[in-house]
GUTI-82068 format. One record per residue (C-alpha): residue in one letter; x, y, z. Coordinates in steps of 0.001 Angstrom, whole numbers, plus 500000, padded with zeros to 6 digits. Layout:
<pases>
AXYZ
...
</pases>
This chain:
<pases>
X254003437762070173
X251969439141067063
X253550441379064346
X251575444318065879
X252850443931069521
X255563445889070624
X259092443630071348
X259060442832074943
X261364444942077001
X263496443142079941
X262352443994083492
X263697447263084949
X266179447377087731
X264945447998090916
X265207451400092650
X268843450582094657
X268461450281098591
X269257453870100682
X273048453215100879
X275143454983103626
X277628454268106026
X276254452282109039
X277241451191112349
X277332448040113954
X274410447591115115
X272663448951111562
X274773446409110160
X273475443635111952
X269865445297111714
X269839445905108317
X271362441651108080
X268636440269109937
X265720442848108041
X266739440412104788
X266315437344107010
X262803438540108292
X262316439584104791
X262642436304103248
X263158433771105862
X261478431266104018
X263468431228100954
X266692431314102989
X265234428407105189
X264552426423101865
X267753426525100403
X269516425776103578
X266820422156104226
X267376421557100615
X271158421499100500
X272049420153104295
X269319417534104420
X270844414566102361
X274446414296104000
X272464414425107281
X270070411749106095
X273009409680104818
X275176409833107851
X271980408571109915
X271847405656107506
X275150404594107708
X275345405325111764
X272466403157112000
X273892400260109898
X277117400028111198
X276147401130115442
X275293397726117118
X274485398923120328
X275663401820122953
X276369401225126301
X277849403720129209
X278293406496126761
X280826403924124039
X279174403162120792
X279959399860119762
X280484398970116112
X282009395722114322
X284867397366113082
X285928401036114685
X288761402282112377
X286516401871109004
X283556403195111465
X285786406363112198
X287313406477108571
X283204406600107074
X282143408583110067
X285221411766109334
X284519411584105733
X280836411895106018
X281879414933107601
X283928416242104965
X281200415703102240
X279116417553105003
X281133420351105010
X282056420725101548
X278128420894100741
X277820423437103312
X280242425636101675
X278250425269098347
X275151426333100469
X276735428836102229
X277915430332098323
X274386430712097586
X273023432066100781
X275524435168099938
X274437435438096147
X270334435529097457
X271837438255100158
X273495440538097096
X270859439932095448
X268282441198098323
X270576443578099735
X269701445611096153
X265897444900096203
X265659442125093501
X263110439535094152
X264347435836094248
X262421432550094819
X265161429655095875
X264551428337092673
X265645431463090965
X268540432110093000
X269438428880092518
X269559428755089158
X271036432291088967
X274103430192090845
X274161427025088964
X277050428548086509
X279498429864089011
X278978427261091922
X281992425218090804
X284237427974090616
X282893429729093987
X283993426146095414
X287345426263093965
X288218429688095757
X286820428218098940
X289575425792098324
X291887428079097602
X291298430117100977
X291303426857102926
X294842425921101758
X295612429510102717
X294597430057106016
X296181426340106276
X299888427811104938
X299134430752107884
X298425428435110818
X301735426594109795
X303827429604109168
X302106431305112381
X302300428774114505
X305815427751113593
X307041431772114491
X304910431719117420
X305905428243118884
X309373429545121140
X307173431725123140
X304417429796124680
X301569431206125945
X302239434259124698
X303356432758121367
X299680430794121630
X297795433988122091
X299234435354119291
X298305432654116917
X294931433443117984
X295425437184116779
X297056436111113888
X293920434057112815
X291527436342113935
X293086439077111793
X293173436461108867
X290054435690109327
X288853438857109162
X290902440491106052
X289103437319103805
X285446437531104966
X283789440297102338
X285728437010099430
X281944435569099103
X280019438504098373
X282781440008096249
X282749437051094378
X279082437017093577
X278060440872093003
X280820441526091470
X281374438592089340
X285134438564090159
X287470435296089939
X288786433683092834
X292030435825092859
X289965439189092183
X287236438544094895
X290465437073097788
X292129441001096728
X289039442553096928
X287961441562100285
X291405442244102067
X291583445760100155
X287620446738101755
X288913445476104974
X292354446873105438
X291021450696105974
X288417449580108432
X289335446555109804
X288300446823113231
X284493447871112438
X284756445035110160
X285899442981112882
X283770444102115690
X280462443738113209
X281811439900112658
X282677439556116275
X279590440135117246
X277764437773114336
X279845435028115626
X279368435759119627
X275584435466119063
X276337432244116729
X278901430772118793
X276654430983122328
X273943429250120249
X276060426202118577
X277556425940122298
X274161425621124089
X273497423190121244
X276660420954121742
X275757420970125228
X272826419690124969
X274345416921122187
X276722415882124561
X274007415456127314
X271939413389124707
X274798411073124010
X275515410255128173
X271720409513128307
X270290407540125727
X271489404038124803
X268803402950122046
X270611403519118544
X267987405079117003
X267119408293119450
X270636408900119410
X271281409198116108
X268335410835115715
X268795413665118136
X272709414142118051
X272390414702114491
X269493416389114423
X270405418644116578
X274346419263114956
X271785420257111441
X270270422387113203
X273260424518114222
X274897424201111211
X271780425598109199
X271206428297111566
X274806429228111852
X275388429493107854
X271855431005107065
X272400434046109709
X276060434349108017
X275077434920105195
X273305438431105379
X275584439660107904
X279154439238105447
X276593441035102983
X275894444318104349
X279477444356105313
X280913444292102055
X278158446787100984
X279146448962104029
X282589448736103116
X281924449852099386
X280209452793100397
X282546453994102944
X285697452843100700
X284862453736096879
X281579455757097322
X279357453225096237
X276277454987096874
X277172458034094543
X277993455274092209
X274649453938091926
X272818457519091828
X275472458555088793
X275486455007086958
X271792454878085478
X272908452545083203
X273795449986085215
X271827446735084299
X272012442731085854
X270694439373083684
X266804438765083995
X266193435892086364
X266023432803084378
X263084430748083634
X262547428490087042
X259865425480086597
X258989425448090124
</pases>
């Protein structure tokens, strides 16, 4: 810039989205619009994040599997196979949470009509990714005190006692989803966002529900039909390598389908739930003001 230019100003904010209260089906119309909207950079972040663990699972499975006969894989030693095998998974899961993190922040970020690349969004996320991790953490150990404490009240009555540790984690469940997108939009901590999401919830917690319910309905029939058809794999094929290859591939491709249509959907519930809650929309119209980072410099 030359003496005589002007200083550069920082990009506007975009015009915010038409906020009002929605139903279910809006909800789950206005989640999937954002996937349709930028499928590709949703799809991109998901291959880039659950690719290696998959890759190095497939290595090791192939290394250690000497040969598979009548549905029993055969290895040289089955408790360290096992041991490996369950904390492949773990890593697997943890870097699915991290994924899962950013998936929200790009939905947020959407959701309000800012453009994002995966690099940007990415990047945009670097800073908070270890702390977003933490919470997840701090939920898991959570809904882990529940089960105990749930299932320890509901263990004299049996069945019925059964059934209503389902409720109980259901409800749980459902009090703690909006934690993500809380966390990102509104830059909270990990206490902050965990309040947050059970105070949007608690006045209407059965639209919340029944928008999630139905999310995980569609999910859940597709990750069955998907096990199903990993299960078939495994009683058919005895070479090493086609079995690895397609139980695997096929698990990756549940997982990244399941997390990337999460994503929007917890979104435009917490939005929802702002609007119908705290007025969110007026918000936006009054607060002209308001103003978010520029996207940082991305090389890619």
């Amino acid at each position: 810039m030359t003496p005589d230019q002007p200083p550069e100003q920082p990009p506007a904010q975009p015009e915010p989205p038409d906020l009002r209260p929605l139903g279910v089906g809006e909800i789950l119309d206005a989640a999937f619009r954002l996937l349709r909207q930028s499928f590709g950079t949703y799809l991109k972040i998901g291959v880039w994040f659950l690719t290696l663990p998959v890759v190095l699972t497939g290595a090791y499975m192939a290394s250690e599997i000497l040969f598979i006969r009548d549905d029993f894989v055969f290895v040289e030693d089955p408790d360290a196979y096992e041991l490996a095998v369950v904390g492949l998974g773990l890593v697997t899961r943890l870097i699915q949470i991290l994924c899962f993190g950013i998936l929200v922040h790009l939905s947020t970020r959407l959701y309000m009509n800012y453009q994002e690349t995966a690099g940007s969004i990415i990047s945009r996320s670097r800073a908070r990714l270890f702390p977003f991790f933490g919470m997840s953490l701090l939920l898991g150990l959570y809904a882990i005190a529940v089960l105990i404490a749930a299932g320890l009240a509901t263990a004299p009555f049996g069945a019925i006692g059964g059934i209503g540790l389902i409720a109980v984690l259901i409800a749980w469940a459902t009090y703690y989803s909006l934690t993500a997108p809380a966390f990102w939009y509104e830059k909270a901590g990990a206490g902050e966002a965990i309040g947050r999401s059970a105070a949007l919830v608690r006045k209407r917690f059965w639209q919340v529900f029944g928008s999630l319910a139905v999310a995980f309905v569609i999910v859940l029939v597709f990750t069955i039909g998907l096990g199903a058809l990993v299960v078939a794999v495994a009683f058919e094929v005895e070479s090493k390598l086609p079995y690895i290859g397609l139980t695997l591939g096929l698990e990756y491709l549940g997982n990244l389908i399941s997390i990337i249509a999460l994503a929007p959907i917890v979104t435009v519930v917490y939005f929802d739930g702002r609007v119908r809650n705290e007025g969110f929309d007026m918000k936006l119209k009054l607060d002209q003001n308001k103003t978010d980072e520029p996207p940082p410099p991305v090389p890619w």
